[in-house]
N, C-alpha and C positions, 0 to 999 in steps of 0.2 A: 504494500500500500504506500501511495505517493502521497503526501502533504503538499498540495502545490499551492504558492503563494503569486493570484495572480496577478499581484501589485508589482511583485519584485521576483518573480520565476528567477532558481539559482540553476543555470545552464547545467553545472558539474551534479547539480542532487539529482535532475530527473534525468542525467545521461546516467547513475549510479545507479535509479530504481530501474532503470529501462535493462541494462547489461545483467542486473540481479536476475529478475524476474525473464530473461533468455536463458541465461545460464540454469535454472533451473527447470526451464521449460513450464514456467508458471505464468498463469493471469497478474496483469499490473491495474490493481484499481487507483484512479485518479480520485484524491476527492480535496475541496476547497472549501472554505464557508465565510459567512458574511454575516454581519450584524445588520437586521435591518432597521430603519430611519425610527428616530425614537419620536412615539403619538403625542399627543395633548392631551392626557387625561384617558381613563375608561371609557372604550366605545367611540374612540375618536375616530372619523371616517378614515382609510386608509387613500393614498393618493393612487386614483385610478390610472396613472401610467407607469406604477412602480414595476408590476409583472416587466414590462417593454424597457423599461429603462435597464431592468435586472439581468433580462434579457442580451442586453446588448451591448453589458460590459461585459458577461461570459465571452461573447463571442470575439 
């Protein structure tokens, strides 16, 4: 399993999980996370473009 950081991706870590996970002849899961945008209170409406915007920093 990869920790990929997609702020600052470390070239040398995911050429390390990539060579690991061949060498073994194993699955390499990618995984990342994010804090999402902090509300206004309980029930505070969420911003309808965050899906899209979330979106479109993965990619």
């Amino acid at each position: 399993m990869l920790g990929l950081d997609l702020d600052d991706p470390d070239e040398a870590v995911v050429r390390f999980a990539f060579d690991a996970a061949q060498r073994r002849a194993a699955w390499l899961r990618v995984v990342h996370g994010w804090s999402l945008p902090v509300s206004h209170g309980y029930g505070a409406a969420m911003d309808v473009g965050l899906n899209e915007e979330l979106a479109g920093r993965i990619r």
